[in-house]
C-alpha positions as CSV (number, residue, x, y, z in Angstrom):
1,X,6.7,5.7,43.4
2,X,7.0,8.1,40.5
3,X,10.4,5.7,39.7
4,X,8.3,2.9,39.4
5,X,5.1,4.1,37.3
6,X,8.1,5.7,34.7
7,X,9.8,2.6,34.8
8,X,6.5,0.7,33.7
9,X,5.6,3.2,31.1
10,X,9.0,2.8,29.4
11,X,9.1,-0.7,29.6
12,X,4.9,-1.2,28.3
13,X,6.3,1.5,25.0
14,X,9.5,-0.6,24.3
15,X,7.2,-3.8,23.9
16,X,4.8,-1.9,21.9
17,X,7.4,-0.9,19.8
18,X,8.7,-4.0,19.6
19,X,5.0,-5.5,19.1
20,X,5.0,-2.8,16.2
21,X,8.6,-4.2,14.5
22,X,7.4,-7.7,14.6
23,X,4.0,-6.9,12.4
24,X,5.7,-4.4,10.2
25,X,8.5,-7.3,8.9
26,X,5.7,-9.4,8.4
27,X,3.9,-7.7,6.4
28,X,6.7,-6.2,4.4
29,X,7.4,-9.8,3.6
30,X,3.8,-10.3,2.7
31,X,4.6,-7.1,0.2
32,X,7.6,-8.0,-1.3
33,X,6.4,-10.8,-2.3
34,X,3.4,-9.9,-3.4
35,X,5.1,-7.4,-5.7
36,X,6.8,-10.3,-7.8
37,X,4.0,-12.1,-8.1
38,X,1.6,-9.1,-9.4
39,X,4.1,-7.2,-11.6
40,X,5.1,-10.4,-13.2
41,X,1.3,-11.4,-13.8
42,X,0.7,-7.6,-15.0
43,X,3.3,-7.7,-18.2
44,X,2.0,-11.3,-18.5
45,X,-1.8,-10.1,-18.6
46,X,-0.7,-7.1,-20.2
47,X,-3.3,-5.1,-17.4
48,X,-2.9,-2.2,-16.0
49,X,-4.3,-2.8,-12.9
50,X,-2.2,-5.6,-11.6
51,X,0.6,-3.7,-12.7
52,X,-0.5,-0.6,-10.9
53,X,-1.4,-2.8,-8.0
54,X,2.0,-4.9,-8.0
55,X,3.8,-1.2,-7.7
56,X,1.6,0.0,-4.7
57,X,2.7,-3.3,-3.2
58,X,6.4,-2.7,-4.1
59,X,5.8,1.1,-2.4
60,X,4.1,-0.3,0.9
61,X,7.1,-2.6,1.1
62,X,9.2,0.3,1.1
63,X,6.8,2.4,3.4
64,X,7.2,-0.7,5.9
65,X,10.9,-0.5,5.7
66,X,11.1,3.3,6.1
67,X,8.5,3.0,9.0
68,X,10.9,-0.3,10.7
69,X,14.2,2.7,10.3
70,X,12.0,5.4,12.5
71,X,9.9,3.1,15.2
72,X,12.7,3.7,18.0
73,X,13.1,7.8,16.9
74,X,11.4,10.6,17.4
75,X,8.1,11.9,16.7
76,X,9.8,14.5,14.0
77,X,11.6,11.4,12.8
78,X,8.9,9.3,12.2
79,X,6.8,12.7,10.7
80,X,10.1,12.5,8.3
81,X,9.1,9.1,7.0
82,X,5.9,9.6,6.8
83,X,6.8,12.5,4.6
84,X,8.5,10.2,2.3
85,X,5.4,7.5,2.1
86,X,3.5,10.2,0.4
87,X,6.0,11.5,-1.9
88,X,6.1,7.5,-2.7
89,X,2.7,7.3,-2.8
90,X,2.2,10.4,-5.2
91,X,5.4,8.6,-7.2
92,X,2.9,5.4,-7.7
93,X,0.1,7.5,-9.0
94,X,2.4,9.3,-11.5
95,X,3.6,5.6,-12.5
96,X,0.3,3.9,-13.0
97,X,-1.3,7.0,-15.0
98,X,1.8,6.6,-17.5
99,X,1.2,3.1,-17.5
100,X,-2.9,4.0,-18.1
101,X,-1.9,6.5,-21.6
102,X,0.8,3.4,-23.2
103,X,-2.1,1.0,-22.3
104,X,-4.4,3.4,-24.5
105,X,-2.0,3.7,-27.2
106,X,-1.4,0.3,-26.9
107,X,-5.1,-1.5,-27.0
108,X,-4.2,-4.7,-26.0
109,X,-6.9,-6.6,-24.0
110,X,-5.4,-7.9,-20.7
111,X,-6.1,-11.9,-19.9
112,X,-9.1,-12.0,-17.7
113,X,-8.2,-14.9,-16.1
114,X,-4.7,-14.1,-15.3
115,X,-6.0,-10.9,-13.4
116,X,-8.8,-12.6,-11.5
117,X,-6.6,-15.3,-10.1
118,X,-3.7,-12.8,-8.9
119,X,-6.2,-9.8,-7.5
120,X,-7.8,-12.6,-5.3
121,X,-4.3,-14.1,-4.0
122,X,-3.6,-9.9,-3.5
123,X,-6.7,-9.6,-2.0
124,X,-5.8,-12.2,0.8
125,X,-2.9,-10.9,1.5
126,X,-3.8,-7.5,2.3
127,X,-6.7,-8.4,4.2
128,X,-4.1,-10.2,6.6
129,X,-2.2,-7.3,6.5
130,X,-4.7,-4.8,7.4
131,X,-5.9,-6.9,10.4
132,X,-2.4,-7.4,11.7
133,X,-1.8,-3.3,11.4
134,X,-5.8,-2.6,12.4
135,X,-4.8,-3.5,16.0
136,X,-2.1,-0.8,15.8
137,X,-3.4,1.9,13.9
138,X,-4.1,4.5,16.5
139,X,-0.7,4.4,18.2
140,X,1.1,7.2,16.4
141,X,1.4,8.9,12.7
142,X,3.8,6.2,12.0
143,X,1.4,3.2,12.3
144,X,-1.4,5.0,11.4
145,X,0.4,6.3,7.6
146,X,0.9,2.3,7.2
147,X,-2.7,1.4,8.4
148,X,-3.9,3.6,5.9
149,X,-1.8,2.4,2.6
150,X,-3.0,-1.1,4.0
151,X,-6.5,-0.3,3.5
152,X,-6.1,1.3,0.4
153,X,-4.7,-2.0,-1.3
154,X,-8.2,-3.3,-0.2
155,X,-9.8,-0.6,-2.3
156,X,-7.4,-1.6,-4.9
157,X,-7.4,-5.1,-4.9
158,X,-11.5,-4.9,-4.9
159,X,-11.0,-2.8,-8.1
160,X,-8.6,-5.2,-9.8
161,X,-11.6,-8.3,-9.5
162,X,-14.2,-5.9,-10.5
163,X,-12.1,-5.2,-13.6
164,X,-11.4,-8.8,-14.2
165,X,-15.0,-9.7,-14.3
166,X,-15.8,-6.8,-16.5
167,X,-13.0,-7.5,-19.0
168,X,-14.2,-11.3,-19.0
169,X,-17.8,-10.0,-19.9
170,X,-17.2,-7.5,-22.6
171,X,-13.7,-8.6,-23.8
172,X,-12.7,-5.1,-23.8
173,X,-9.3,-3.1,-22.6
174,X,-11.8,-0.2,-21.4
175,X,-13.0,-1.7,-17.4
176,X,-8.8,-2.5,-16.4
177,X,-8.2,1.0,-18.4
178,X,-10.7,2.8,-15.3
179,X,-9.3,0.9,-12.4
180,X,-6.0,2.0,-13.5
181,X,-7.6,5.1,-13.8
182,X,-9.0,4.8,-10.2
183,X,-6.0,3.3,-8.7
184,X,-4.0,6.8,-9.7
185,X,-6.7,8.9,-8.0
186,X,-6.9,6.6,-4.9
187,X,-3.0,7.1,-4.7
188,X,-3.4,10.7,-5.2
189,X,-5.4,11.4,-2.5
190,X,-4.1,9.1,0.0
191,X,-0.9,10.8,-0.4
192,X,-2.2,13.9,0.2
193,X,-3.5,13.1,3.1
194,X,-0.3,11.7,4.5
195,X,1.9,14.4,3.5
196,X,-0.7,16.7,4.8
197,X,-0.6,15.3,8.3
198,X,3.3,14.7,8.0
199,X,3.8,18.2,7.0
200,X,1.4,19.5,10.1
201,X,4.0,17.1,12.6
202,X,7.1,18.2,11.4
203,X,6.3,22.2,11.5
């Protein structure tokens, strides 16, 4: 009897995990491609926050990756990775606040309508990620570290509108200036809070 009832328990977490692999190279994909399409737009634009947004979509493709390498490891494996996600994440935040002071320097006014059209294709795209992930965000660190970059491109993406409206309205560098701005802080603490809870795993 107690055969059985381990049997079933290791055959129900081999098809979650392999429930978990099939969502995580979806929206991977869903990343990668919405990295092209962002970071291209950005220089294009010349804005800040597409181009901060198109990078946190290259680093959740990579956290995605990192998190397909560890499903079928161990808990301190999979605390490992997570440990890298917020080194990423904290990477991104350095990246976009450089990108904030050339922006300054710089002065150009990004394209309104370039930014508006992207951040809503961006925005689409993460909302099918998050529900995909929202199913499996309480199944261990692993998911939940990729839950939570999911829902900060929400936060992101939401920003990058709000900029575009604002930039269209006063025809000023200044409103995609603060979402960059924002962006970096929202990358900041997120990874703080997963290197916190990686850290707490792997001691």
């Amino acid at each position: 009897m107690a055969d059985h009832c381990c049997q079933h328990k290791a055959e129900a977490l081999t098809q979650l995990k392999k429930r978990q692999a099939r969502v995580l190279w979806v929206v991977m994909g869903i990343n990668l491609a919405m990295f092209v399409v962002e970071f291209g737009a950005g220089l294009r634009a010349d804005s800040l926050s597409l181009t901060g947004d198109s990078l946190d979509m290259l680093g959740d493709a990579l956290v995605y990756g990192t998190s397909l390498y560890v499903i079928h490891r161990s808990t301190k494996a999979q605390a490992g990775a997570a440990l890298l996600k917020g080194v990423i994440m904290f990477g991104f935040a350095i990246a976009v606040f450089a990108r904030a002071v050339y922006q300054f320097v710089a002065g150009a006014a990004p394209t309104a309508e370039i930014m508006g059209f992207v951040g809503f294709l961006a925005l689409v795209a993460n909302l099918i990620c998050l529900l995909l992930l929202t199913r499996h965000r309480q199944d261990n660190l692993n998911m939940s570290s990729v839950w939570l970059c999911s829902r900060n491109d929400i936060i992101a993406n939401t920003s990058v509108l709000a900029a575009a409206g604002l930039v269209l309205l006063t025809e000023s560098p200044i409103p995609d200036l603060l979402v960059g701005l924002l962006l970096t802080v929202v990358f900041a603490r997120s990874a703080g809070t997963v290197l916190s809870q990686s850290w707490r795993a792997i001691a």
